[in-house]
C-alpha positions in Angstrom: 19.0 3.7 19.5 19.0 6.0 16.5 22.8 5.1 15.8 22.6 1.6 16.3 19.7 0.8 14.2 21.2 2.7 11.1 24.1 0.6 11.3 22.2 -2.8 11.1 22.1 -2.3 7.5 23.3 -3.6 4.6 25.7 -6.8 4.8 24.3 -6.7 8.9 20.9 -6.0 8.0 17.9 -8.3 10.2 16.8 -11.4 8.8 13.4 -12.3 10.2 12.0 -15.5 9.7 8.9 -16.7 9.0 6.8 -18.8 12.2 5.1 -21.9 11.2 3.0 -24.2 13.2 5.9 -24.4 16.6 8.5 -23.8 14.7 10.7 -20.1 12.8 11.7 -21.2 9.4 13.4 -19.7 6.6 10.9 -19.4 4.1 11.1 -21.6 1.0 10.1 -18.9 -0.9 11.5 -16.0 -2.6 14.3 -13.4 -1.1 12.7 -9.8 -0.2 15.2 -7.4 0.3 13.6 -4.3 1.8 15.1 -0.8 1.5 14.9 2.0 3.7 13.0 4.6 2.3 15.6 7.6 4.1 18.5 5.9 2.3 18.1 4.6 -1.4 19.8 1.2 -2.0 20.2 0.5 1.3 19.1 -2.6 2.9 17.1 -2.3 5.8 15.7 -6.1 5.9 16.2 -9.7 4.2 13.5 -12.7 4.2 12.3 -15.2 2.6 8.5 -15.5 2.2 6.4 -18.7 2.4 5.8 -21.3 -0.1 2.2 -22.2 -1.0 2.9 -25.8 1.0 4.4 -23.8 4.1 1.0 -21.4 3.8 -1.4 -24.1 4.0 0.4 -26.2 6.6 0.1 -22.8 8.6 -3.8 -22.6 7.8 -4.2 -26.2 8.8 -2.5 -25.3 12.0 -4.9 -22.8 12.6 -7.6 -24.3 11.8 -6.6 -27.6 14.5 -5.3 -25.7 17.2 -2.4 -28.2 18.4 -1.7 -25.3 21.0 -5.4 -25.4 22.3 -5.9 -21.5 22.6 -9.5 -21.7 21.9 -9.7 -24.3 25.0 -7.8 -22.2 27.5 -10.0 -20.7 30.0 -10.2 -17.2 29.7 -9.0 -15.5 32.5 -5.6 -17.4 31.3 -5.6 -16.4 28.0 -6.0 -12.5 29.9 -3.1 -12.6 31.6 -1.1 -13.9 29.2 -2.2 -11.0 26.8 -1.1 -8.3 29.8 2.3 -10.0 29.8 2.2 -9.3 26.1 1.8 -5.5 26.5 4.5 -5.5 28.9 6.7 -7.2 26.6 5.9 -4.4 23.9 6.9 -1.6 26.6 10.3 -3.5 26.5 10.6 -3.6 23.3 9.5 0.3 22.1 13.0 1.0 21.3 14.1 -1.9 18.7 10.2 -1.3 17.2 10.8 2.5 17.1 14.2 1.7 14.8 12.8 -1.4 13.0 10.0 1.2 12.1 12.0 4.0 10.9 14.7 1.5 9.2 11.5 -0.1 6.8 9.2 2.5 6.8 10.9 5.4 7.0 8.8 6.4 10.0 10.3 9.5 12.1 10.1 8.9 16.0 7.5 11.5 16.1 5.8 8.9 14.3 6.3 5.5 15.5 6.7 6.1 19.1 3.1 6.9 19.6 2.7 3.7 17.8 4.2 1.4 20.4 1.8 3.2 22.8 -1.1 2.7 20.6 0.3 -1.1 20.5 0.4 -1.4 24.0 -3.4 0.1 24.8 -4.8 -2.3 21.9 -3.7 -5.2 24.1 -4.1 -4.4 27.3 -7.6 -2.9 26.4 -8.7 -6.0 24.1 -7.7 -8.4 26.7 -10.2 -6.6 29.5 -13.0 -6.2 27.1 -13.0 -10.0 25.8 -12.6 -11.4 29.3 -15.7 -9.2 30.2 -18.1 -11.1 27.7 -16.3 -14.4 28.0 -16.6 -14.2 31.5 -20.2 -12.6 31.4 -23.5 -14.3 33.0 -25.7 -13.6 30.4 -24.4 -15.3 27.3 -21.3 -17.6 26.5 -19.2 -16.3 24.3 -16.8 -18.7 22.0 -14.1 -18.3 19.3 -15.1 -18.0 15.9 -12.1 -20.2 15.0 -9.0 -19.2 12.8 -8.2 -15.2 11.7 -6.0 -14.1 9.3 -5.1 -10.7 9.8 -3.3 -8.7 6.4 -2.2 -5.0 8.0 -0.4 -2.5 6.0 3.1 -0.6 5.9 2.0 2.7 7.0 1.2 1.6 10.6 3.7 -1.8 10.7 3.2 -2.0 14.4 0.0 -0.5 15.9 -2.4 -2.0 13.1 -0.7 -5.4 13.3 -0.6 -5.5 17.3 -4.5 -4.6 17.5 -5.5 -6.9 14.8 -3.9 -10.4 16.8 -4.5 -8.6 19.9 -8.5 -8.6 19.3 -8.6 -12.1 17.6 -6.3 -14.0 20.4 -8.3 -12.1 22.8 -11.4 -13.2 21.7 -9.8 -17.2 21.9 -9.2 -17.5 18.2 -6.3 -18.9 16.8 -4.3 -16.3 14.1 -2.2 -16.0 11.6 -0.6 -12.5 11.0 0.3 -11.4 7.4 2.3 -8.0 7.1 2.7 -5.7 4.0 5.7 -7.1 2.5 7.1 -3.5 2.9 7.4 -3.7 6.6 8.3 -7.7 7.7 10.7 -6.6 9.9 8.5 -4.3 12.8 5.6 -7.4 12.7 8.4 -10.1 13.1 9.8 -8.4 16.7 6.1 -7.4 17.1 5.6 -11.1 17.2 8.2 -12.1 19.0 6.5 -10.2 22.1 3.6 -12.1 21.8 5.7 -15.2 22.0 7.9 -14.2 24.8 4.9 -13.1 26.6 3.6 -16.6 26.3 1.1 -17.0 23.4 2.1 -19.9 21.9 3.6 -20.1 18.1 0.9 -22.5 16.9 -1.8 -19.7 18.3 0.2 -17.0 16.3 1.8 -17.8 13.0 3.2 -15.4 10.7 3.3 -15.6 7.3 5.2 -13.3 4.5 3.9 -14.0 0.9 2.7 -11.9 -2.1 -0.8 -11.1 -2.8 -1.6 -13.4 -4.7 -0.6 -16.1 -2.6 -2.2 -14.7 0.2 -5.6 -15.1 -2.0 -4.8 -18.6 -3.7 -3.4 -20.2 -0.1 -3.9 -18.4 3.0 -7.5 -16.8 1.9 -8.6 -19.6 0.2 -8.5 -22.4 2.7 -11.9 -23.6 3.6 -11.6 -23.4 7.3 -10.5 -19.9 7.4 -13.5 -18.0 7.9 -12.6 -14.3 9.1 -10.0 -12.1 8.1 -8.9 -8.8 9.8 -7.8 -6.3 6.7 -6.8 -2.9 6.6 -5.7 -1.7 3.9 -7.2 -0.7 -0.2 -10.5 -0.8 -1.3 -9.5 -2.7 -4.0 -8.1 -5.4 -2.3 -11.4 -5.8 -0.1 -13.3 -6.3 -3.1 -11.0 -8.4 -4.5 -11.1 -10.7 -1.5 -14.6 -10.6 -1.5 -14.9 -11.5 -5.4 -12.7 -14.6 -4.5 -14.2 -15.9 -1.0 -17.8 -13.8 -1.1 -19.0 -15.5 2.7 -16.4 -14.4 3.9 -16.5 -12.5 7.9 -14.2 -9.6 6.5 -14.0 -6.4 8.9 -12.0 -4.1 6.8 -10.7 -0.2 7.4 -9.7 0.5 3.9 -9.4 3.5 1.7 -10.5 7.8 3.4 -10.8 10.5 0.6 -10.7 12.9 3.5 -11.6 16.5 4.1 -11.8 19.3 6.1 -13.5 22.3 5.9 -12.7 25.8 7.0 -15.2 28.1 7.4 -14.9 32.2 7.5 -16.2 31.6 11.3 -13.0 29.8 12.1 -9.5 30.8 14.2 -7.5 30.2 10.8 -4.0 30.6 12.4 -5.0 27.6 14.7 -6.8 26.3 11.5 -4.1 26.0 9.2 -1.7 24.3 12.0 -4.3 21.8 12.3 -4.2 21.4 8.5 -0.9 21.1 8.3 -0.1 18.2 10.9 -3.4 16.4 9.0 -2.0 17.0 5.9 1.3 16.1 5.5 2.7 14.1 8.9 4.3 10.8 7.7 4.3 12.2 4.2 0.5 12.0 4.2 0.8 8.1 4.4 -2.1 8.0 7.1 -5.6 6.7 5.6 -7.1 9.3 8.3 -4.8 12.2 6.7 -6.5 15.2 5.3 -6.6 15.0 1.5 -8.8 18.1 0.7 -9.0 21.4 2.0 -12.2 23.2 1.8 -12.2 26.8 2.0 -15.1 29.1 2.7 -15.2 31.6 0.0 -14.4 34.4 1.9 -11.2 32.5 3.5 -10.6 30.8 -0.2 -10.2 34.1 -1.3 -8.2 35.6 1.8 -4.4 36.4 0.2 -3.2 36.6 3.3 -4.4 33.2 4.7 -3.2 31.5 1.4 0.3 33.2 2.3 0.2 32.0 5.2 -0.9 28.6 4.6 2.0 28.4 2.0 4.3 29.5 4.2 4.1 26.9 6.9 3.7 24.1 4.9 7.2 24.9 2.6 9.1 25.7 6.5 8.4 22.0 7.2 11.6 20.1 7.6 11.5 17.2 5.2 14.5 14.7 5.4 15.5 11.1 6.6 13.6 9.4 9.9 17.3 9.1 10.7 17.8 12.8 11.4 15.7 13.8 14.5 15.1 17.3 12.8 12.9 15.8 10.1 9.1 17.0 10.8 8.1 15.3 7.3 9.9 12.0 6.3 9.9 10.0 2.9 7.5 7.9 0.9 7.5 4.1 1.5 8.4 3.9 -1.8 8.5 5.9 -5.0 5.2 7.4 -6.0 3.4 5.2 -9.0 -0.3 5.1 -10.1 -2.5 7.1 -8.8 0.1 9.0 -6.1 2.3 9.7 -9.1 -0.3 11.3 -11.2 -1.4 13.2 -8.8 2.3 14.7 -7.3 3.0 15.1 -10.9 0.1 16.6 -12.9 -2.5 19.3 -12.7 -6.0 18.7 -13.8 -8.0 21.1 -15.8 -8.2 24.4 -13.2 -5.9 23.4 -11.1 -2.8 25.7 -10.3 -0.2 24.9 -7.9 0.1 26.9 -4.5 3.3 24.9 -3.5 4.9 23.0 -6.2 6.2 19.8 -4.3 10.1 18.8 -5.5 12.1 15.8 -4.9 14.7 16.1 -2.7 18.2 15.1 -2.0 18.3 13.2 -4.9 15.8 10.4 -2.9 13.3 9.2 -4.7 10.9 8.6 -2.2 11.9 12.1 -0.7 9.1 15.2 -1.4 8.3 18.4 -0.2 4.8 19.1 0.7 2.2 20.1 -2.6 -0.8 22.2 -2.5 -3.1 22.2 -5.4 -4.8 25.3 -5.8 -8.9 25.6 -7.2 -9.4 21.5 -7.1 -12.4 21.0 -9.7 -15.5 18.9 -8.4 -15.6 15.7 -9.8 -12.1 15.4 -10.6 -9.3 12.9 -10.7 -7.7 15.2 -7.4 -11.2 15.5 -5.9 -12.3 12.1 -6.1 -9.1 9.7 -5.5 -7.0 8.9 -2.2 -3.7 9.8 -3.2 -2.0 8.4 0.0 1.2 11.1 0.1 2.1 14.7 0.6 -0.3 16.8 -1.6 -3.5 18.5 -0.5 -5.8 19.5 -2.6 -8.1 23.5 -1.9 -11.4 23.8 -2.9 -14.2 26.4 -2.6 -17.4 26.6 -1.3 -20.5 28.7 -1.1 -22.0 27.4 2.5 -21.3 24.8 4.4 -24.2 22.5 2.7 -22.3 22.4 0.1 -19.4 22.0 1.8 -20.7 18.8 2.9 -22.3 17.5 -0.4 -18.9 18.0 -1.7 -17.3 15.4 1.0 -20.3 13.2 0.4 -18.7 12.7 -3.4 -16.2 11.1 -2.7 -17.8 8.1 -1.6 -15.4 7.4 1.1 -16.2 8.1 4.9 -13.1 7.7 7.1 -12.1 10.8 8.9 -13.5 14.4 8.5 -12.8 18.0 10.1 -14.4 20.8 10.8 -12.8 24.3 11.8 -15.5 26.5 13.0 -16.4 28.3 16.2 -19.9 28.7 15.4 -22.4 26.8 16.9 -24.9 26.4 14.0 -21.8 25.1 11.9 -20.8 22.6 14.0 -24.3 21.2 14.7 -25.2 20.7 11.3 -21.7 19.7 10.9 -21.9 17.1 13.5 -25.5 16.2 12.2 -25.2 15.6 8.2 -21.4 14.2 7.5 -21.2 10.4 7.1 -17.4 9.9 8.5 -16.9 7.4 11.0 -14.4 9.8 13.2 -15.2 13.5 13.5 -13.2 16.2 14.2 -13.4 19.5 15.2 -11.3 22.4 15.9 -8.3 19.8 15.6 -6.2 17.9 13.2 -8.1 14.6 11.6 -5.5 12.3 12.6 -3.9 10.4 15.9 -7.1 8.3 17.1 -6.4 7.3 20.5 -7.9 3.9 21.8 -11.1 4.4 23.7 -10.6 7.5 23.7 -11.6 7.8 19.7 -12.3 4.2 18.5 -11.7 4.3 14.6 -13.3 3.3 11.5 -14.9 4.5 8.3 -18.2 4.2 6.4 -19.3 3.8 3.0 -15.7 2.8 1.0 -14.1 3.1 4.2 -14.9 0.1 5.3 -16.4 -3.1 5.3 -18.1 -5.3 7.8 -20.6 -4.0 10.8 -19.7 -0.8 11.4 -17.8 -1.8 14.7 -15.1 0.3 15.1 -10.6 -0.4 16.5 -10.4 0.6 19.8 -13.8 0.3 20.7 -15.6 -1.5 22.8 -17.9 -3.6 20.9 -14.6 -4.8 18.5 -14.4 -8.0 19.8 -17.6 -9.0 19.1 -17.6 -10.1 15.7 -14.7 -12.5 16.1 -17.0 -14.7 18.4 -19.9 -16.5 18.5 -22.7 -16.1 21.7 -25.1 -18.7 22.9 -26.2 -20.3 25.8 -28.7 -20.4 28.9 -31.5 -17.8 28.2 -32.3 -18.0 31.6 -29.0 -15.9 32.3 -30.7 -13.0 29.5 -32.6 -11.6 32.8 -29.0 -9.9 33.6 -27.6 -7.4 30.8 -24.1 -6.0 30.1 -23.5 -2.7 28.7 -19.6 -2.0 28.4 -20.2 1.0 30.6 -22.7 -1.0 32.7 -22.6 -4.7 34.1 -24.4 -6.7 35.6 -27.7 -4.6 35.8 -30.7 -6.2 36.1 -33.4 -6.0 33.2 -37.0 -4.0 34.2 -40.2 -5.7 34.0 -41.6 -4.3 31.0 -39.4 -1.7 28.6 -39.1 1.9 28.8 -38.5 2.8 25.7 -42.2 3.8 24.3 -42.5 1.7 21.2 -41.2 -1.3 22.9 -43.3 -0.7 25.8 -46.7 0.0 23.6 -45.8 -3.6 21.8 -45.1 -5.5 25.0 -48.7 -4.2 26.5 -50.1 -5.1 22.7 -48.7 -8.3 23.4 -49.1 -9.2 26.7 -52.8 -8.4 26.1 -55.3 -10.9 27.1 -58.0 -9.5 24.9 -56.1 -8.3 22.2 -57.0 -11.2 19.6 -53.1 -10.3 17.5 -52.0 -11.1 20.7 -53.8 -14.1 21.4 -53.0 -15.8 17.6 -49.4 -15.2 18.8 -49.5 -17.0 22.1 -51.6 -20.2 20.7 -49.1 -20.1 17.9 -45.9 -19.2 18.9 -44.1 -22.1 20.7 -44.1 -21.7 24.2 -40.3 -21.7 24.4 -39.9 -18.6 21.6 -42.3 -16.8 23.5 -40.3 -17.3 26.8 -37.3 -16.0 25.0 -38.9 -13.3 22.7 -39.8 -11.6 26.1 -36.7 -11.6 27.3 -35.3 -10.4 24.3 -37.8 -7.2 24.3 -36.5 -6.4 27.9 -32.9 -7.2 26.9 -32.8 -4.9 23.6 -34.8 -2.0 26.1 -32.2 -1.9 28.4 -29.3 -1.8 26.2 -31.0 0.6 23.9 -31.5 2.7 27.2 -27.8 1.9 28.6 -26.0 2.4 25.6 -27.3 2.6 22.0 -29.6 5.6 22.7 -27.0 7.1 24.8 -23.5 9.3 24.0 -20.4 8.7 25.9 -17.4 10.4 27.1 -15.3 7.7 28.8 -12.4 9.7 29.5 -13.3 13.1 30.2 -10.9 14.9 29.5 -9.9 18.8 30.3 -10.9 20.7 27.1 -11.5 17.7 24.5 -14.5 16.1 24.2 -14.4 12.5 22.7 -17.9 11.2 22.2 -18.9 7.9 20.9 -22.2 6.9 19.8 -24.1 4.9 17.4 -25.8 5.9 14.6 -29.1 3.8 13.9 -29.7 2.5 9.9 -32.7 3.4 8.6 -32.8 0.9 5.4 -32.6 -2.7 7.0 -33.7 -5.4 5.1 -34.8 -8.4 7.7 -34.9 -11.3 5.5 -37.1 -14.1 6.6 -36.7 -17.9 4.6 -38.8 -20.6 5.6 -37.4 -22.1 8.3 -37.1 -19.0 10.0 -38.5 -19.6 13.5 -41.3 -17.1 15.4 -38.6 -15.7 18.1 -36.4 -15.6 15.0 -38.8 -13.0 13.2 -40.6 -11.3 16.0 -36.8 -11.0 17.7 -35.1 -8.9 14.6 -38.4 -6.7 14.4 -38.0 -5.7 18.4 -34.2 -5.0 17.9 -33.6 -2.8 14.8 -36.8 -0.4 16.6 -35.3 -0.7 20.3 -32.2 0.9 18.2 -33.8 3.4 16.9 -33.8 2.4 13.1 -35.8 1.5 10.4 -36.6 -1.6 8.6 -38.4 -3.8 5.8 -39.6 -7.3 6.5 -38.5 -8.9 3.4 -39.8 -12.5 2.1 -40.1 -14.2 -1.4 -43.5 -14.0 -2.8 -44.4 -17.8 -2.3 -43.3 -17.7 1.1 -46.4 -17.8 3.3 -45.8 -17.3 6.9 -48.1 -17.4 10.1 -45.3 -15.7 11.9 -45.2 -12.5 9.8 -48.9 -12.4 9.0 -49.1 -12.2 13.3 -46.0 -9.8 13.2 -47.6 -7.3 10.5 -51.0 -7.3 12.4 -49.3 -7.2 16.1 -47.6 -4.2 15.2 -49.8 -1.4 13.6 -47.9 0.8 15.8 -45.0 0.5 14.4 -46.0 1.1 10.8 -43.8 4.1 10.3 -40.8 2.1 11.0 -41.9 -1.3 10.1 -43.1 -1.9 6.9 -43.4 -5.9 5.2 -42.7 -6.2 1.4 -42.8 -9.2 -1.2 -39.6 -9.4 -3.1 -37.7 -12.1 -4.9 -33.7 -12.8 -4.6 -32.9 -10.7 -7.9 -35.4 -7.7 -6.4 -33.6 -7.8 -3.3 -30.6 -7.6 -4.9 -31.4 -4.9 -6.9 -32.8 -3.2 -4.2 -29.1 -3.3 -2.6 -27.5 -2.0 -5.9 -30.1 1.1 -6.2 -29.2 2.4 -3.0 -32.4 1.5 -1.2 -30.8 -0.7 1.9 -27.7 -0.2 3.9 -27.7 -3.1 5.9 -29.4 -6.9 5.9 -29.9 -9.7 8.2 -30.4 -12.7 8.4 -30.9 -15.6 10.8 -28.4 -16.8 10.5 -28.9 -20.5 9.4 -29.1 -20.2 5.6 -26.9 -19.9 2.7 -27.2 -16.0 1.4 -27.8 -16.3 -2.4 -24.6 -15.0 -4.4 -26.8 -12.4 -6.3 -27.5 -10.4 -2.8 -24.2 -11.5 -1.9 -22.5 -9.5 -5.2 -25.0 -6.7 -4.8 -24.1 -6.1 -1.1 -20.3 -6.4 -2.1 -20.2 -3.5 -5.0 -22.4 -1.3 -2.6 -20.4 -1.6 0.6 -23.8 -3.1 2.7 -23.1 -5.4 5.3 -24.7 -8.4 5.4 -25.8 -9.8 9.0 -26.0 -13.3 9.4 -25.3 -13.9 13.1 -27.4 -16.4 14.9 -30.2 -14.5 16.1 -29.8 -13.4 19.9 -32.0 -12.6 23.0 -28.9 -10.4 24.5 -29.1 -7.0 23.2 -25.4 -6.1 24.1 -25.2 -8.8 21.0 -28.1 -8.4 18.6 -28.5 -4.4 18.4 -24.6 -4.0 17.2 -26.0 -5.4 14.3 -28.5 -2.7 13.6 -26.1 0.6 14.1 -22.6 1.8 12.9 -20.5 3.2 15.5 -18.9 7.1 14.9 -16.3 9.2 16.9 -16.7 12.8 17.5 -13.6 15.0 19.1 -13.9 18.3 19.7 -11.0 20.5 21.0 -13.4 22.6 23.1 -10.7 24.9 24.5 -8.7 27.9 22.4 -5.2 27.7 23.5 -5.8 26.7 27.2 -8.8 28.7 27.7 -12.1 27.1 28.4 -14.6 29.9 28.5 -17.9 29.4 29.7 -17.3 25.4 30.2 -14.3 26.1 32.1 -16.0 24.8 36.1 -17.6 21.6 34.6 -16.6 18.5 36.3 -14.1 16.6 34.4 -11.1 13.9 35.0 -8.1 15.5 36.9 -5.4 16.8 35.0 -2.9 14.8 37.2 
């Protein structure tokens, strides 16, 4: 494989096409001619990219679904998807090559990313067809996606991205980096073998800013799947600010070392966090923060030296190489930061370029990082790692905090206290401990960021919620009475909730004599009051099932890989006039079944029975609950001083653009889903999702947990 892909180079290098509407096409664009990083000059790909009449006739396609994908019956559109996977497993060596001729990935790279490809699809596919095919709602396609993934996973991102939004019955349109064409184009060609049809999956090569001005900017496309830069999320957001964009962008990421820690095992952790794929991994470690006592260790700094300069840096193409090269020669902010030292800052390991490549660098370690610098602060995205001391572990942890971003973070410690607070206090969406901060594993660690990390609900890759947002659910209430919980179908809802300050409202309002209670049963409309029950019983049992709850799927033999949902505790549940009484009551039951906190928000000269009934209804609750008066502009200052981290709507009205712009620049999602009575729906809207991994065992040994029940080894 290795031999015959570096020979399809040059004058016999792949020319991909482009796939619009039924038919592959030579773009009318311009000619990309991409290089392989491992071998300057050398062509590893040539396309042509799309002209602005060739992108819209793909968005139109979309958007009318000739093929009709949305209309196929689910358990169709299933199988056809686990034909797809199969396809991939056939393919894993010309992806492998196609990845290590255009991105310069080693196979220690991209062969776990075929198998990361393959899980994405088969797992998306199961997890759609359980809520399509689910009693309790009926769950549609959202419509067209467009899905813009990046260069440094050109198969894996891609794959999970169409996977999800086919999966969920929405037609797609896939837009690689321009940097790696070549891995999405026989990614594609899986998908079409496999039976998705080409009208269902188009792909599209263009520059940015045709991707904004053509393929973004259609009016009919309405969500768009994005990983990749902070930057570019806002910018699409500036340009189309309603738009439904779930984005994994930019990690600033850390991890701390405490004096408590194994540092041998510690520093091999580092290493593989630090600098695999050159450091090219938004989940890569970025900043190393030392305990004083081990900051000051001489012999751990040796040591940490050490192994990072015996790292074998060279071309993907030689099977030696642990560290390959850059996508491309550094610039901006990658090449100030491989190139200078800020004030303070010393070198530990100087990185050099190498073998007269320049993409090609050995691994850098900046010594005594300042806080609040250009090396602390920015996401570098390549080979150099930046040391840092603390004092304790709080400060550790206020340092991380800095940054602003919330991807991935580690912890090496064996001390309980540590990891607890640890575990309590970081805002990362995947946590790690006692391992390295990279390789999330579908299911097994589902993956996404907070604060710059991301945007959108909080719903994380590989998860099994991250189908949800790319469809819409309605239909019978009647069918609310059953629940699904992905660990849980099909159980049947109690007769009055559980969960104490549910269960304290539903006796408040199922009381005859109560006289809140009686102004909301000869006001309410019969119909909302049906439904808002049900509602109360449905967000109980999910809360119970799965909100409230942490879960180890896989249980596995030494790791632990817990996912669980973090309630927010600054929603803003914005009511308009024509708001309806299940509509209000509904949001106030769901954001305290999961466990958070909340204002009910409303202009000043809105005067409503519904909330004057809520507030009164729900004295209980006052801790939790509060009701404030607040124009548009307040609100949206409210957003921009920190004071909400999440708002929702009902759905059904236009958000103004000042809350819109204020949400944007603060990285708050903005909720404007239909309002549901199924809480496997409407409390995803209330939490954020986080991973923790913890390697539990020290080389094979599992001390005192070694006789718990867990999966079999074989």
């Amino acid at each position: 494989m290795v031999a015959e892909w570096s020979e399809r180079s040059g004058d016999n290098a792949p020319q991909p096409k482009i796939s619009i509407g039924s038919d592959a096409i030579v773009g009318s664009g311009q000619l990309v001619e991409s290089i392989d990083p491992s071998r300057p000059g050398i062509v590893a790909a040539r396309f042509h990219t799309a002209s602005p009449a060739e992108i819209t006739q793909a968005t139109e396609c979309a958007a009318n679904d000739p093929s009709g994908w949305r209309e196929i019956p689910a358990r169709e559109r299933y199988e056809t998807l686990r034909r797809v996977a199969q396809e991939i497993r056939l393919a894993r060596a010309d992806l492998v090559g196609a990845a290590m001729a255009d991105a310069g990935k080693t196979i220690l790279e991209s062969d776990p990313e075929i198998s990361e490809a393959i899980d994405f699809v088969e797992f998306y596919a199961s997890t759609a067809l359980e809520l399509q095919t689910s009693s309790a709602f009926e769950a549609q396609p959202r419509g067209a996606v467009i899905v813009i993934s990046p260069w440094n996973f050109p198969i894996a991102i891609p794959c999970g991205g169409i996977a999800a939004a086919l999966a969920a019955g929405n037609t797609t349109i896939l837009k690689p980096a321009s940097d790696t064409f070549l891995p999405a184009a026989i990614l594609c060609e899986c998908f079409w073998r496999a039976g998705v049809p080409r009208e269902a999956l188009q792909l599209v090569a263009c520059s940015g800013r045709d991707a904004s001005a053509y393929l973004l900017g259609h009016p009919n496309i309405k969500t768009v799947i994005l990983t990749g830069g902070t930057e570019t999320a806002l910018r699409i957001l500036e340009a189309r600010p309603s738009l439904d964009l779930l984005a994994e962008t930019g990690g600033k990421n850390a991890t701390i070392i405490s004096s408590l820690s194994d540092r041998d095992l510690a520093i091999k952790n580092v290493l593989h966090s630090a600098f695999s794929h050159a450091g090219q991994k938004c989940s890569a470690t970025s900043l190393l923060l030392l305990e004083e006592e081990v900051y000051h260790d001489n012999d751990f700094r040796n040591a940490l030296i050490d192994a990072a300069s015996s790292l074998t840096v060279g071309s993907a193409w030689n099977l030696k190489t642990k560290m390959g090269p850059l996508i491309r020669p550094p610039s901006g902010d990658l090449a100030r930061g491989i190139k200078e030292l800020e004030p303070g800052e010393s070198w530990a390991l100087m990185p050099r370029d190498l073998d007269d490549n320049p993409c090609l660098f050995s691994p850098g370690i900046k010594w005594d990082v300042q806080r609040g610098s250009f090396t602390h602060l920015t996401e570098l995205f390549g080979p150099v790692l930046g040391v840092m001391p603390y004092r304790d572990l709080s400060e550790a942890i206020d340092i991380i905090h800095e940054t602003g971003f919330g991807l991935t973070s580690g912890l090496e410690s064996l001390d309980d206290r540590e990891q607890d607070e640890w575990q309590r206090r970081v805002q990362a969406g995947n946590l790690y401990q006692n391992r390295p901060t990279t390789g999330a594993i579908v299911l097994r660690q589902p993956f996404g960021g907070m604060g710059k990390s991301a945007f959108g609900p909080g719903i994380k890759a590989g998860g099994p919620n991250y189908v949800v947002p790319l469809m819409h659910f309605g239909g019978s209430d009647a069918a609310a009475e059953e629940i699904e919980a992905p660990d849980k179908t099909g159980s049947k809802l109690n007769d009055a909730p559980e969960l104490p300050a549910l269960s304290s409202f539903w006796q408040h309002l199922m009381r005859r004599d109560s006289p809140p209670a009686e102004e909301v049963r000869s006001n309410m409309p019969a119909s909302d009051f049906a439904r808002l029950k049900r509602a109360v019983l449905s967000y109980d049992h999910f809360a119970n099932a799965e909100i409230r709850q942490q879960h180890d799927t896989v249980q596995l033999v030494g790791q632990d890989n817990f996912r669980r949902y973090l309630p927010m505790t600054h929603v803003r549940i914005r009511v308009a006039q024509q708001d309806t009484w299940f509509e209000i009551f509904a949001r106030a039951a769901a954001v305290i079944a999961a466990g958070g906190r909340a204002s009910i928000s409303r202009n000043p000269d809105l005067h409503s029975a519904p909330i004057a009934a809520l507030e009164r209804l729900t004295q209980q609750w006052a801790a939790d609950l509060e009701f404030i008066e607040e124009t548009e502009e307040e609100l949206a200052e409210a957003i921009r001083s920190g004071q909400v981290d999440r708002v929702r709507y009902a759905g059904h009205i236009e958000v103004p653009e000042c809350i819109r712009t204020a949400a944007r620049d603060q990285f708050v999602y903005i909720a404007t889903d239909p309002v549901t009575p199924h809480g496997r729906i409407e409390l995803l809207w209330y939490v954020r999702e986080q991973s923790l991994c913890i390697d539990y065992h020290r080389y094979g040994n599992l001390g005192f947990r070694a006789d718990e029940a867990r999966r079999d080894v074989l």
